[in-house]
ZAMI-252276 format. One line per field, with one value per residue: residue number from 1; residue in one letter; x, y, z of N, C-alpha, C, O in turn. Coordinates in nm, 4 decimals. Layout:
N
i c(NUM|...) $
aa c(A|...) $
nxx c(X|...) $
nyy c(Y|...) $
nzz c(Z|...) $
caxx c(X|...) $
cayy c(Y|...) $
cazz c(Z|...) $
cxx c(X|...) $
cyy c(Y|...) $
czz c(Z|...) $
oxx c(X|...) $
oyy c(Y|...) $
ozz c(Z|...) $
END
This chain:
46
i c(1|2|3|4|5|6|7|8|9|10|11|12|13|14|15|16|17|18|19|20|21|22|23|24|25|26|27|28|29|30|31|32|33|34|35|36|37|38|39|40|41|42|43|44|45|46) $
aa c(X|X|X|X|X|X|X|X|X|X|X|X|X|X|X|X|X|X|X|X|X|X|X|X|X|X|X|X|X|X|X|X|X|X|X|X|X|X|X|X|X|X|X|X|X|X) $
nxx c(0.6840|0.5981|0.3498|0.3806|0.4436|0.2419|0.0632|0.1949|0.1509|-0.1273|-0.1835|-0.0141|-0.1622|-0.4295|-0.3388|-0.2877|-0.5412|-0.6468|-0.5308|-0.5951|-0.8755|-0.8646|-0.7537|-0.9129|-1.1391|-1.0313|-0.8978|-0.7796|-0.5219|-0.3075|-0.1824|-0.2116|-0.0771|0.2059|0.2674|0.2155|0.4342|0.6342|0.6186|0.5981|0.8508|1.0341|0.8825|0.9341|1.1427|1.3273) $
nyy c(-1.1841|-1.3025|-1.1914|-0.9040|-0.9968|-1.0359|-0.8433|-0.6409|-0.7923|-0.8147|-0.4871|-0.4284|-0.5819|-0.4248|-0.2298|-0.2228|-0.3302|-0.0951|0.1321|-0.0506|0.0508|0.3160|0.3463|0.2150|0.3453|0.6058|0.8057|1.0264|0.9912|1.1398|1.2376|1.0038|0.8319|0.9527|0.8867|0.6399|0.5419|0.6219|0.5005|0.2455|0.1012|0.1192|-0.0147|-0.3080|-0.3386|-0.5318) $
nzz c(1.5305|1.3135|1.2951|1.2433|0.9668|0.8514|0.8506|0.6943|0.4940|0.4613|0.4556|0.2322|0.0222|0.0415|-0.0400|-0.2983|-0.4074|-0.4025|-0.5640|-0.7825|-0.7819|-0.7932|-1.0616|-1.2365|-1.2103|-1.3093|-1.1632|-0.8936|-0.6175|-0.5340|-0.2656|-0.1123|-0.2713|-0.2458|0.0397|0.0395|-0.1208|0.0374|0.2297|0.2206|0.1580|0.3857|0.5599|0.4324|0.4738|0.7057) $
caxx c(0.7424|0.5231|0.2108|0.4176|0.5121|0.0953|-0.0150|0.2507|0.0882|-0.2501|-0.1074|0.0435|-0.2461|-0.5463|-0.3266|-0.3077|-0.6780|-0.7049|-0.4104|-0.6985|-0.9706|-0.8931|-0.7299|-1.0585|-1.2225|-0.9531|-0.8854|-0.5664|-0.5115|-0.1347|-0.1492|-0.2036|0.0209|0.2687|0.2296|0.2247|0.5753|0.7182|0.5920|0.6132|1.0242|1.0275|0.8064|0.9579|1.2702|1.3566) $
cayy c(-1.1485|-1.3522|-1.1434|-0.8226|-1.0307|-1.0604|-0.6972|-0.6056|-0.8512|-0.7239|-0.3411|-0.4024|-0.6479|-0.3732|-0.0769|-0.2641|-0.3467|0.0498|0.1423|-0.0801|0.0567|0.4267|0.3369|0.1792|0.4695|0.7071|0.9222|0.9856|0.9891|1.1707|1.2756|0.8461|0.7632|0.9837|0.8243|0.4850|0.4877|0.6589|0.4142|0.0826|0.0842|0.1345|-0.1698|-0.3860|-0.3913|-0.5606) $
cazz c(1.4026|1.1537|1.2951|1.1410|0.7820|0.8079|0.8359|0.6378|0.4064|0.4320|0.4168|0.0538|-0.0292|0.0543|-0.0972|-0.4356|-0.4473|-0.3859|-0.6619|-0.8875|-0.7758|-0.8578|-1.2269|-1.3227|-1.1785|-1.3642|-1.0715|-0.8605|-0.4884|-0.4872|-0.1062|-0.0140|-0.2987|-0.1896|0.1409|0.0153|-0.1446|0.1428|0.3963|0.1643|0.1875|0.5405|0.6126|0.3879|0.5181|0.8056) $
cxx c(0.6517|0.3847|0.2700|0.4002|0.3273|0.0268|0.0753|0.1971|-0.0282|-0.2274|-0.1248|-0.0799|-0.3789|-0.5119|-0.3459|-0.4389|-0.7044|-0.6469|-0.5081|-0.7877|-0.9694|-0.8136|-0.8322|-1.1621|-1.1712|-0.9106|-0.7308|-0.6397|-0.3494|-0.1042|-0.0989|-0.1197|0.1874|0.2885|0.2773|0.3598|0.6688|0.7562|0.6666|0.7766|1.0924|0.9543|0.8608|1.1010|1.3159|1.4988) $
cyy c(-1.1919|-1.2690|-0.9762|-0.8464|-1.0186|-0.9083|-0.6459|-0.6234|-0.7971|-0.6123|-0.3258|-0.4694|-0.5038|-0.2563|-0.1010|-0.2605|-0.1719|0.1396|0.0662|-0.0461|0.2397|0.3988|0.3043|0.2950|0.6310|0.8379|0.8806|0.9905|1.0280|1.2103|1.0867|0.8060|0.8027|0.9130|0.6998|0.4721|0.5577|0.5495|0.2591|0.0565|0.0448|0.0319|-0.2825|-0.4213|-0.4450|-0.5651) $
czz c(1.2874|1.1997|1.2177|1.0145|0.7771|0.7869|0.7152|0.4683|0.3041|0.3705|0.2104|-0.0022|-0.0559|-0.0393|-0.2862|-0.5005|-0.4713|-0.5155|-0.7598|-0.9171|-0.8733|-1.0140|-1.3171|-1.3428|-1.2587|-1.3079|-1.0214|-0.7107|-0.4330|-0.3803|-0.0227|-0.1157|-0.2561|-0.0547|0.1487|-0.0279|-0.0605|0.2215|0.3398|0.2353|0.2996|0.6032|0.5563|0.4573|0.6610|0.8832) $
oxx c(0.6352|0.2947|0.1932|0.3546|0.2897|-0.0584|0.0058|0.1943|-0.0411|-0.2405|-0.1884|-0.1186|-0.4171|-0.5955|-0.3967|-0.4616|-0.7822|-0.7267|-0.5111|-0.8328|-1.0365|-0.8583|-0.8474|-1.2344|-1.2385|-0.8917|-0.6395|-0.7602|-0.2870|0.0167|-0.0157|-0.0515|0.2749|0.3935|0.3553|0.4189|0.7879|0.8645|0.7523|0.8018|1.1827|0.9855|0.8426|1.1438|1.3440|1.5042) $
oyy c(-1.1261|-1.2900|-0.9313|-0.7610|-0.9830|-0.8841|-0.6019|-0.5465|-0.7633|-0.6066|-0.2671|-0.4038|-0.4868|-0.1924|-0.0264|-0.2101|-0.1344|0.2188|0.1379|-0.0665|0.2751|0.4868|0.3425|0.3281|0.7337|0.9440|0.8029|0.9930|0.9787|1.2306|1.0532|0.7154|0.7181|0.8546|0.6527|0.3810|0.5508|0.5111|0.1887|0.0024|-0.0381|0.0027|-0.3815|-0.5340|-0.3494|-0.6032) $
ozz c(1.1847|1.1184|1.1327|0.9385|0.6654|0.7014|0.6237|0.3722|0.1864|0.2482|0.1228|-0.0989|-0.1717|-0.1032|-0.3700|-0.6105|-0.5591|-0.5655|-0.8599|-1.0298|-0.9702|-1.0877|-1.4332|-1.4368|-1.2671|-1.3674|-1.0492|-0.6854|-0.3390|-0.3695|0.0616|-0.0680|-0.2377|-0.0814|0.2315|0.0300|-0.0906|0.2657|0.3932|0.3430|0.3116|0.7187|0.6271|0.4821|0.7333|1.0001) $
END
């Protein structure tokens, strides 16, 4: 169970850095953000 809360971790940790990376950059990615707030919800909840 705590090796889930860790990817889970990572997951939201790497998508954020990525969610920073294209705002700086001033681009989109609406297929992986789409994606991303599908999935997030669904992982978070246990």
């Amino acid at each position: 169970m705590v090796e889930e809360y860790e990817k889970n971790g990572e997951f939201y940790k790497n998508c954020t850095l990525y969610f920073e990376y294209l705002r700086k950059k001033g681009i989109t990615d609406y297929e992986f953000e789409d994606e991303y707030f599908y999935t997030m919800p669904a992982i978070s909840n246990n």
